[in-house]
Structures are given as C-alpha cells and as structure tokens.
MIZABA-647456 format. One record per residue (C-alpha): residue in three letters; x, y, z. Coordinates in steps of 0.02 Angstrom, whole numbers. Layout:
REM residues N
ala/X/Y/Z
...
This chain:
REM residues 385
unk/2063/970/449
unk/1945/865/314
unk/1928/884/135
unk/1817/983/12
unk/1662/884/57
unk/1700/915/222
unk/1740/1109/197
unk/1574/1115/64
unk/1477/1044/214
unk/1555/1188/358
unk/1605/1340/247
unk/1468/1459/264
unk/1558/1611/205
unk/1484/1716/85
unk/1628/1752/-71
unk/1619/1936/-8
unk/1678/1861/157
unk/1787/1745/104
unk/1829/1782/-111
unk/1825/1624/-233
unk/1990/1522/-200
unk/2068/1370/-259
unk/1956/1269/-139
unk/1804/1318/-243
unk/1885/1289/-401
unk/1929/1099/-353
unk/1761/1081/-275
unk/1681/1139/-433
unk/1804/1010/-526
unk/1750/884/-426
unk/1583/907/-483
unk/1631/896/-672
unk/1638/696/-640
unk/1458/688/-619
unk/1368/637/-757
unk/1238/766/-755
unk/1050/734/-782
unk/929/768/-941
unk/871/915/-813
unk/1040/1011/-842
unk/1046/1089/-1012
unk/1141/1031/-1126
unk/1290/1129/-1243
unk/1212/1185/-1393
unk/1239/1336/-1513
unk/1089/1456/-1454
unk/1118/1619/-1429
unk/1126/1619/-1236
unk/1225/1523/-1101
unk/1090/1388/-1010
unk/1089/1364/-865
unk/960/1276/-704
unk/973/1292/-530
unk/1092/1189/-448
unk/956/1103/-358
unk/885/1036/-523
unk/1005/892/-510
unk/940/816/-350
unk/820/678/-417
unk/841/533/-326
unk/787/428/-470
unk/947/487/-587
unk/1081/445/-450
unk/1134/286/-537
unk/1168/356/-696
unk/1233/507/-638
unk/1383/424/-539
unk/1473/269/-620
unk/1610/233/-554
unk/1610/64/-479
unk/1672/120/-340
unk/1528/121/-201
unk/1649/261/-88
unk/1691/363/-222
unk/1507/359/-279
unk/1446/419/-110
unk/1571/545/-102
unk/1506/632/-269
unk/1344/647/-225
unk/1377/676/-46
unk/1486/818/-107
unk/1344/881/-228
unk/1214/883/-88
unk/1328/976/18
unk/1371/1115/-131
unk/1164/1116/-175
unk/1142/1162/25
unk/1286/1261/67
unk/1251/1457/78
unk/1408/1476/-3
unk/1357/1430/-162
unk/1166/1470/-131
unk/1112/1527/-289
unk/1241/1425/-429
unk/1165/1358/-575
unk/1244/1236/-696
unk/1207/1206/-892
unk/1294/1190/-1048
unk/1320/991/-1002
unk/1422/919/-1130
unk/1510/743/-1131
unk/1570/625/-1278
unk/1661/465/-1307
unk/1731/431/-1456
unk/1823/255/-1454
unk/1895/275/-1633
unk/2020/414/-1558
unk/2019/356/-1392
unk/1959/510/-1353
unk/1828/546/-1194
unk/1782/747/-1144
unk/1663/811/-1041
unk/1643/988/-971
unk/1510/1097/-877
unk/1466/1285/-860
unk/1423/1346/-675
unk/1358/1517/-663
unk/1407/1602/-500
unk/1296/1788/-523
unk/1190/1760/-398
unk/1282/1701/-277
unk/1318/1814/-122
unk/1483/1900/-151
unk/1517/1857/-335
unk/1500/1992/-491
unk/1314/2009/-482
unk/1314/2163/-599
unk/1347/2179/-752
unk/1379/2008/-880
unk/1413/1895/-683
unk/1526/1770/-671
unk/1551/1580/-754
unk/1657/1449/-687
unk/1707/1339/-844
unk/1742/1157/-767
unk/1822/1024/-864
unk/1823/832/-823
unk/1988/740/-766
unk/2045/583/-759
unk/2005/472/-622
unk/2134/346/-535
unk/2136/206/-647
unk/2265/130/-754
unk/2183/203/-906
unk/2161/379/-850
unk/2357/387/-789
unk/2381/345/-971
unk/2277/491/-1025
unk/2365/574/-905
unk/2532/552/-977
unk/2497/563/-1169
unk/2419/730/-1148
unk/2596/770/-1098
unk/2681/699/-1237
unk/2552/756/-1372
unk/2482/913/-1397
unk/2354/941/-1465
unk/2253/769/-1435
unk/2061/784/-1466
unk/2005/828/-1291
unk/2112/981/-1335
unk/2036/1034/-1460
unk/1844/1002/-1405
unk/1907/1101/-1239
unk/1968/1262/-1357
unk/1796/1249/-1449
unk/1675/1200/-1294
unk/1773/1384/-1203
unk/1769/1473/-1365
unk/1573/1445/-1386
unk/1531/1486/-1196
unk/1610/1643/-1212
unk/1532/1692/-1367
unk/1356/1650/-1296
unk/1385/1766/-1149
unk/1462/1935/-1220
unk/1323/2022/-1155
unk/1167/2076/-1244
unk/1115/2251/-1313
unk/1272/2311/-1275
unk/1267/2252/-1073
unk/1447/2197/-1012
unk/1491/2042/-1058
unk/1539/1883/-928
unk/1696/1878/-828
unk/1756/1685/-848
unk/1845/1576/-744
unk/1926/1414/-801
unk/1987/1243/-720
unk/1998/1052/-691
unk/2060/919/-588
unk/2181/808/-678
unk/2189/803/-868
unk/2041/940/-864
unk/2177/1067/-795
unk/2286/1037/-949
unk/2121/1056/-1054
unk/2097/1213/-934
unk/2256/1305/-999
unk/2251/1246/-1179
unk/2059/1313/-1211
unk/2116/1487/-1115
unk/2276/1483/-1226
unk/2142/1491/-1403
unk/2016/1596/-1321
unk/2064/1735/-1438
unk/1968/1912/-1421
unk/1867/1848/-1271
unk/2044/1784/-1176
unk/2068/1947/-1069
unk/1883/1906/-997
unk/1959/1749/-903
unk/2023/1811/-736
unk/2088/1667/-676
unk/2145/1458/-743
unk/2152/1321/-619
unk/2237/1170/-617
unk/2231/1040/-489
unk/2364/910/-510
unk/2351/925/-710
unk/2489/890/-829
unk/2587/1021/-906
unk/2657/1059/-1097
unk/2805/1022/-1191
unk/2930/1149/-1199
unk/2845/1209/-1405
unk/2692/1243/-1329
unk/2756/1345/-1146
unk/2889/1445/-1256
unk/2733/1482/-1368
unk/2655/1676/-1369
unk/2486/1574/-1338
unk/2543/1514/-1181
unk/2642/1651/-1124
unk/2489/1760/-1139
unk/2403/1658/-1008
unk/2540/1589/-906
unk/2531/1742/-755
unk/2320/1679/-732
unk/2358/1495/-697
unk/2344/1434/-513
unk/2427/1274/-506
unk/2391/1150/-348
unk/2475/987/-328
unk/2464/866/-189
unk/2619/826/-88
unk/2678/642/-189
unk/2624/720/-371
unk/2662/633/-523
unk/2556/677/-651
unk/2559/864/-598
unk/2741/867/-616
unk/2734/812/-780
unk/2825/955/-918
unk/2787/1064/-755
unk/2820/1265/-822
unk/2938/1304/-697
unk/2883/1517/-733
unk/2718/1443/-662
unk/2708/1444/-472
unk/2608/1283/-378
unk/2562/1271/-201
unk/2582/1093/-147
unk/2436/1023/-26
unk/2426/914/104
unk/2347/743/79
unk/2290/597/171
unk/2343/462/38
unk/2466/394/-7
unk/2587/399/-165
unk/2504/423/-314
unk/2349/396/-228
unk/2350/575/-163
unk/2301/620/-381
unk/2102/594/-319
unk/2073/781/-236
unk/1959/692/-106
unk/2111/663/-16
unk/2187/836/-23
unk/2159/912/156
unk/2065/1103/180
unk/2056/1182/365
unk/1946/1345/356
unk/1915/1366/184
unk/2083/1371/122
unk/2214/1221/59
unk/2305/1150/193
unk/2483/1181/107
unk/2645/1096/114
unk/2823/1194/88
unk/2882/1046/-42
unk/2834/898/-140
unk/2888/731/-53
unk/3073/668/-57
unk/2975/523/-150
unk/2885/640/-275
unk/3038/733/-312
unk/3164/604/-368
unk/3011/546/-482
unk/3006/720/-557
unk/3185/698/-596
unk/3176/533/-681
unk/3022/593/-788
unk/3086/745/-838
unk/3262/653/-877
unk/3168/540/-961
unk/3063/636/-1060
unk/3230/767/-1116
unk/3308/600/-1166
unk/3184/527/-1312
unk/3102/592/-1456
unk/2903/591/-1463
unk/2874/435/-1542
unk/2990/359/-1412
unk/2900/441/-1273
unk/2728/354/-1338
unk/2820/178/-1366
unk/2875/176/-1174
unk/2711/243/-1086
unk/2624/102/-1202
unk/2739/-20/-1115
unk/2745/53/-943
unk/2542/25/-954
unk/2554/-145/-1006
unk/2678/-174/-880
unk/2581/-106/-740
unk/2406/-198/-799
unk/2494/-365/-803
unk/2449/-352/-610
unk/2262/-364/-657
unk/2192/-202/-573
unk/2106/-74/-649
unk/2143/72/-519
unk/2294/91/-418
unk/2195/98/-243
unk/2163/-93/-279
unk/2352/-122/-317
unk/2409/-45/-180
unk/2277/-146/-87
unk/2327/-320/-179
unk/2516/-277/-190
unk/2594/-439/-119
unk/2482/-548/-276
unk/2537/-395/-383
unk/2693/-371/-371
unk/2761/-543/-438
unk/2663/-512/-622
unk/2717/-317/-618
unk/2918/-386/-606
unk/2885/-523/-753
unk/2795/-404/-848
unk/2944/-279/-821
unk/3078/-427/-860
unk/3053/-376/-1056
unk/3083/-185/-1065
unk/3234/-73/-1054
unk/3304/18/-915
unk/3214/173/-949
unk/3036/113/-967
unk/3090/11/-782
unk/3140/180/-735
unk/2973/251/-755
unk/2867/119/-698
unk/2959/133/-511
unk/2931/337/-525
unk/2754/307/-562
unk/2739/169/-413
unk/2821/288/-292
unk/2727/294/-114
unk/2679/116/-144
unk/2749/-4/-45
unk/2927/26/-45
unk/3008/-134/-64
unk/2935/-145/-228
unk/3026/26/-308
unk/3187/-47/-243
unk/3162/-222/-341
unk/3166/-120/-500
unk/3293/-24/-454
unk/3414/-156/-431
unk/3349/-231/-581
unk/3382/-55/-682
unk/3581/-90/-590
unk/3591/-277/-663
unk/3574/-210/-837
C-alpha cells in the first residue's frame, strides 16, 4: 500500500485500462494547492478554455512560490507529487490553464481553482469537445482552514461559493464546442472545502449541468438541510462521489445521508487523516474501510446533535469560540498540537474553563484521535456542569 504520490509514481495504466476513478480525482485535488506559475494561463473571459502542457510548470526557479506552506514535508510532497503526475504515462498528455486564485481579507474569503484538460490523454474522450477535470482548492490542516471548514457548513452561500458557481459557469461556456462541434464533457471536485465548492458550482451550472458526468468530494463538508432538500441539489445529488477517510470530521459535517461515501484507509491519525496524503491506494484504487472509526462516529453524533440543537447565529457564536479555544494552545496546524500536546493541553482546558457545555462538546469531537486522555478531561468537565 502507499498513497497517491506513491500510486502517481507506479500506476502506469492507460484510463482505457484502468477508467478515471476517485484516485485521479484526489490526485488532481491535490494539485489544486499548488500555486501555479505565470506559465499556466490564467482565468479570463476569452472565448476558449487555455490551457499548457502539464510540463510547463516544471521550472525549477518558480518552486518557492509555487508551494508555501511552511511546511518543508508537505512542500516536498507537492512537488514530488507534481513531478510524478508530469512523468506518469497515465496522465501523459494533461494540460492545465484557467489558473485562478484570490484573497480577499475584507470577507475572509480565499478561492482558488484550476482547469485540467484530459483529451489527449490515452483512454479519455479524445473525440469530440474531450474531457475537463474542474479542480477546486481545499483547506489545508490548520486551525484556520478547520474554521473554513466548518462555516461553509453553517453558511451557505459564503463567497468561495459563489466565485466557485461563476469560475464552473464560465469554463463551461468557453468550451461548448465551436462551429457546432460537441461541446466538453466536465468533471468536477476538491479535497476539503473545494468538494463543498465542487457540489455547489455543479448545483448552478444551469443548461451546461447535464455535461458534468461526475462531482467529487474528498473529505468536504456537506449542506444544511435548505440547500440538500433543494431541486438544485437534488438534480446533482446521484453524480457526487463522496470519499472520507476512516476518523472524518469535517466530511461528516451536514453529511446527505441519500449520498453514498466510501470511507478510506489512512495512515494518520484523528483528524490528521483530513490531509489526503495520508489516505492509503494499493493498485490504483482506494484502499477502503467498511466504517468510519468508533472515534469518528460518536463525533458525528455530537455535531450533528449539536448542529439540530442551535439556530445559525448560534452555530457561528460556538465555532468562533471552539477556535479560540483550540488556538489558546499556540499552534497553527493540528500535526504540531498533536506533536506538542503535553505543553498544549493545559492552555486548551483554561481556554475551555469559560464556555458552555456544548461548545466543550465540540471541541473534544473535533480533538478526537488525539491523545485520548485529553477528550476524557472535557468530558468530565461537560459532567461537572
């Protein structure tokens, strides 16, 4: 078994050999946290979908811009898993364009998305309008992006919403084929909050939505009961493949239960396991699970209690606090608190003294599969009150 980097690097199948799976899709996700190069067009309103070879993006020279994430591992393992994708036969033959990204700190509000074009790849819809993998950007693992994270589940629509429906709607309309030719087939995905940004864009697609075959989310929140019972939603609901890892949180959040997910074997731990570099793949395929974690379940059931229990504004008051809380420990990504969680843990239960039960509540659902010891201190604290 290994990961995506490890299947991108060994996967030699051609699509007609093996077709384009959920693997691919994540891979392709994975990519959408690079922060591509001038060489890689960008999104603008000309007539045609632009695109460069894949290989365009292998300049040496922009590596430091191109992957920021203080993290020297994680770093490596973006470019190591572009090198591999740029190299593999597989995807021999991918281009990328379209390149879009803004950060708007007024609305708190950062998207980014990318267009790969799969024609000429080996296997894929050659004839015709070919085929386009839409990839939105996630989250990452820090505090901040578990925020995200969470009030993309209790808001809808936020701005990354909307920029998602627009960035699809303008990709499609650049590739309906010209002088009459057929127009693109589209597929649509992202890791994280980029899956939720996925399913909303599909859901406002309008005329062009029948052209997208398929709507991936890895690990990505879900909707509030408005927007699932919605026609929108319903229209797209039986194209959505949903992958979580075994110890999901933010996957399980407002989870559609009419929409299936395969749960995935990973090497992390707790909520750890959200970063898809740790979600295992043996011969092209996920390595599955039959269930979430006992861990991960009993956190679905204090969310979802929670979040039938309060009103909107309520919902946003307690994740503002259960941040707070949480970044009283001082770390900005939970692989560090797990790492520091002996120095941590003291601040975290201070922090905590101040809120109510149910913000407590959530704070040990969203620490589940870290050290144990720690989930039960709040716990008995929740029983004290």
């Amino acid at each position: 078994m290994g990961n995506i980097l490890d299947g991108a690097r060994s996967n030699f199948r051609t699509f007609d050999e093996l077709p384009f799976n959920a693997v691919d899709s994540l891979t392709l996700s994975e990519l959408a946290y690079i922060h591509m190069p001038e060489s890689v067009p960008r999104h603008e309103t000309t007539t045609t979908v632009r695109c460069v070879p894949m290989t365009a993006t292998l300049r040496a020279e922009d590596y430091p811009s191109m992957v920021t994430t203080g993290s020297q591992s994680v770093n490596e393992y973006r470019l190591n898993l572009l090198r591999a994708v740029c190299e593999s036969p597989r995807y021999r033959g991918m281009r990328v364009g379209e390149y879009a990204e803004r950060l708007d700190s007024d609305d708190q509000t950062q998207f980014a998305a990318m267009t790969f074009d799969l024609s000429d790849c080996v296997g894929m819809r050659a004839d015709a309008g070919g085929t386009l993998y839409v990839a939105f950007r996630g989250t990452d693992n820090t505090l901040v992006g578990w925020k995200e994270d969470f009030n993309m589940a209790v808001r809808c629509p936020v701005p990354a919403q909307r920029s998602a429906a627009a960035y699809l709607r303008s990709v499609a309309d650049r590739s309906t084929g010209a002088l009459g030719s057929s127009p693109a087939t589209i597929m649509v995905g992202g890791h994280s909050k980029g899956g939720n940004m996925a399913i909303y864009a599909a859901m406002l697609l309008g005329a062009s939505q029948p052209r997208v075959t398929r709507i991936f989310s890895h690990d990505g929140p879900g909707f509030d009961a408005a927007v699932t019972r919605s026609d929108a939603y319903r229209a797209v609901c039986g194209r959505i493949d949903k992958t979580v890892p075994e110890s999901s949180v933010i996957g399980m959040l407002l989870d559609d239960g009419d929409v299936a997910h395969t749960v995935v074997k990973a090497d992390a731990i707790g909520i750890l396991q959200h970063m898809g570099g740790s979600w295992q793949v043996a011969d092209g395929e996920f390595v599955t699970a039959p269930e979430l974690t006992v861990g991960a379940q009993f956190a679905d059931r204090t969310i979802g209690a929670w979040l039938d229990g309060v009103d909107q504004r309520q919902r946003e008051i307690t994740v503002d606090q259960t941040y707070d809380v949480i970044a009283a420990a001082g770390y900005d990504n939970f692989a560090d608190l797990a790492a520091n969680w002996t120095a941590a843990l003291p601040k975290i239960l201070v922090a905590a003294s101040g809120t109510d039960r149910k913000t407590r509540e959530l704070i040990s659902s969203v620490l589940k599969g870290l050290p144990s010891s720690a989930v039960r201190t709040l716990v008995r604290r929740d029983e004290t009150v």
